[in-house]
N, C-alpha and C positions, 0 to 999 in steps of 0.2 A: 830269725824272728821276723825279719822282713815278706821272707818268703809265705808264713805261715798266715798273716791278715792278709796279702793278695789271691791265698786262696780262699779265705773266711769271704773277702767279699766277692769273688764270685759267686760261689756258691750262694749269698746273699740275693744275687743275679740273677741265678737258676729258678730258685726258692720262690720271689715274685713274678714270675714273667710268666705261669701258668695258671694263677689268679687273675691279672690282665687279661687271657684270654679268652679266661670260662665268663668273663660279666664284660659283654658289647656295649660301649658306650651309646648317648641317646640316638646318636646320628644313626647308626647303625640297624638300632628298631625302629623308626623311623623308615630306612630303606624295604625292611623285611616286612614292615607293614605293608607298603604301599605296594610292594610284591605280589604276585598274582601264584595261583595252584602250579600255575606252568612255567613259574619262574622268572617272565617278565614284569616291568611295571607297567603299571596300570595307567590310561593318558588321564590328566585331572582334565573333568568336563571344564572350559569356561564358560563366562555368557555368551562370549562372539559365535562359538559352537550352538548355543541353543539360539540365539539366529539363524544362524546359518542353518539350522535344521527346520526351524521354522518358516524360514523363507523356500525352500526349496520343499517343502508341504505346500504351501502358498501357490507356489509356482506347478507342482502336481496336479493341484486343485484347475486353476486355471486352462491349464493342457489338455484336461478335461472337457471345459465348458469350452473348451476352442472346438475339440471335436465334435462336440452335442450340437455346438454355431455352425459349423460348416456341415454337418447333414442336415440339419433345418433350412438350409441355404439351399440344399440342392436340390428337396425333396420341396419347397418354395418356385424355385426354378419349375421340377418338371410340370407344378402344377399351373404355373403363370405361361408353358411352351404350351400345356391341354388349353386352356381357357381358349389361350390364342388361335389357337388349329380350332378347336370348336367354332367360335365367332368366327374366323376366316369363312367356313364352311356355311355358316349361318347366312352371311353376307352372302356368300354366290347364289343359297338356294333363295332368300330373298328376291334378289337380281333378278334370277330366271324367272320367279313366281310373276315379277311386278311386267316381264316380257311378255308372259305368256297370257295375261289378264290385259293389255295393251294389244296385245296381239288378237285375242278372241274375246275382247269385250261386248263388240255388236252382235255378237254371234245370236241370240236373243232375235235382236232388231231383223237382222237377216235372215231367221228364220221365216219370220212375221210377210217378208217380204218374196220370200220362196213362195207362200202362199198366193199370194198376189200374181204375183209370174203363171202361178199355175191355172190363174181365172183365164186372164190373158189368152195365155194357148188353147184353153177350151172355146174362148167367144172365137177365137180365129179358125177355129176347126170348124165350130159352127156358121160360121159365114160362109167360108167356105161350100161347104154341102147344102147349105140352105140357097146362099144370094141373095139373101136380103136385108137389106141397107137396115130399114129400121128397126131390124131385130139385133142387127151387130149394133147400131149406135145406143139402144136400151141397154145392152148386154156392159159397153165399154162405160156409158154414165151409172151405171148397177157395180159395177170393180170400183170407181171412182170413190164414189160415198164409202163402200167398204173399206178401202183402204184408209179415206180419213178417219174413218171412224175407228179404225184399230188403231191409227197411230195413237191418236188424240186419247182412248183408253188406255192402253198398252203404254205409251212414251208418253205422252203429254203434250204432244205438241199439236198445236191447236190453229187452222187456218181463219183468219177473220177477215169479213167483206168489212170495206170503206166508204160505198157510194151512200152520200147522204149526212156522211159524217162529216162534224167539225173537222179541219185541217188539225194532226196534232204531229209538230216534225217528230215524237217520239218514235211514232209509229207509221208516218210516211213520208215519201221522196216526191213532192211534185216533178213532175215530167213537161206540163203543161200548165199555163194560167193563163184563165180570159175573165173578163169584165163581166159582171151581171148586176143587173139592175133587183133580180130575185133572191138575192143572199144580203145579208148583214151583217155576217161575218164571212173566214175563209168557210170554205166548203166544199170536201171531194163531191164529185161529182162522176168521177168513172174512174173504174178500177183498171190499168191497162196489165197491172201482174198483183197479187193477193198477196198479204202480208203471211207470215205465221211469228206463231211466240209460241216457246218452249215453257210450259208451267208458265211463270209470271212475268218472263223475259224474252224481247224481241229479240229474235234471230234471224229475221227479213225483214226490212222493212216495205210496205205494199208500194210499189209505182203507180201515179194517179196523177186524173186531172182535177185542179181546183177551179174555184169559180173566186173569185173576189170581187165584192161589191164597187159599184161603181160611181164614182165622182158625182157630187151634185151638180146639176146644170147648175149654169148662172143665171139668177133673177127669178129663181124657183123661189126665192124665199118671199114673202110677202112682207111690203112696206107697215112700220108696226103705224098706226095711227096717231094724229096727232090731236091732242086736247084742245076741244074749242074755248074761246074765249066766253 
């Protein structure tokens, strides 16, 4: 009898333990859920992941505009190394212009003055051949005038006589002074070298003698009268 319920409950044993296994408790679909086509599971996104992906977009992004910075940088550069070599370059032909206009400024004046040179040698050829004085001395006061005259058109610069003139130190250097009874103020009186001025400013001043009036005698003045009683 004994023996006949220890096999009853086995079999009892048997009997449940293939119902157990056809229906998987929750845990189990649960696992087979989160289970992937390929067998593994699947990672659960958290948020520190959608950070961390967001941040290193962030960071893409920026790697970016680092490289877009640094060719704007260079391409800044080469244009800041042109400017610089152009200007360098500007400056020297500058330089040389401002030489070469210092250098052949008179060039003008000089011509003017070739001209002159070349009377010169004609009156001297002509003395020459001729011998005679008064022809050469017209000929040398004839170049004279011409040359003032081109200056004073041409440049501007202008010779002016003094004798006769007020003293005025703007425009002359007394050399000499004596006493005259015939002035009442200073007064050149002889030119020993001629002034000139350039346009409206002296650039020699003429050497001259002046005259200055002279001292009253004593007792030249007359006794004023006196009122009779």
């Amino acid at each position: 009898m004994a023996e006949e319920l220890e096999i009853q409950e086995e079999g009892e044993d048997l009997s449940s333990s293939p119902n157990e296994a056809a229906e998987p408790t929750g845990e189990i679909k649960k696992q087979k859920a989160e289970t992937g086509k390929g067998g593994t599971k699947k990672p659960k996104e958290t948020k520190i992941n959608k950070e961390v992906k967001k941040l290193q977009s962030e960071i893409e992004g920026y790697a970016g505009q680092l490289v877009e910075a640094k060719k704007e940088i260079e391409d800044l550069k080469d244009q800041y190394l042109r400017k610089q070599a152009d200007f360098d370059n500007f400056r020297k032909r500058m330089f040389r212009e401002k030489e070469d206009s210092i250098k052949f400024a008179n060039t003008s004046l000089l011509n003017d003055i070739i001209g002159v040179i070349d009377d010169f040698e004609r009156a001297l050829q002509s003395s020459e051949e001729s011998k005679d004085f008064q022809a050469f001395h017209s000929g040398i006061e004839m170049i004279e005038k011409q040359m003032i005259n081109m200056l004073e058109t041409n440049w501007g610069l202008k010779r002016f006589d003094s004798a006769g003139e007020p003293f005025d130190p703007e425009k002359h250097e007394a050399l000499m002074m004596e006493e005259s009874a015939n002035v009442e103020t200073q007064t050149v009186t002889e030119d020993f070298m001629k002034g000139y001025q350039l346009h409206d400013r002296v650039i020699r001043h003429a050497k001259v003698k002046v005259a200055k009036p002279a001292p009253a005698a004593e007792g030249s003045e007359a006794a004023e009268p006196q009122s009779g009683e």
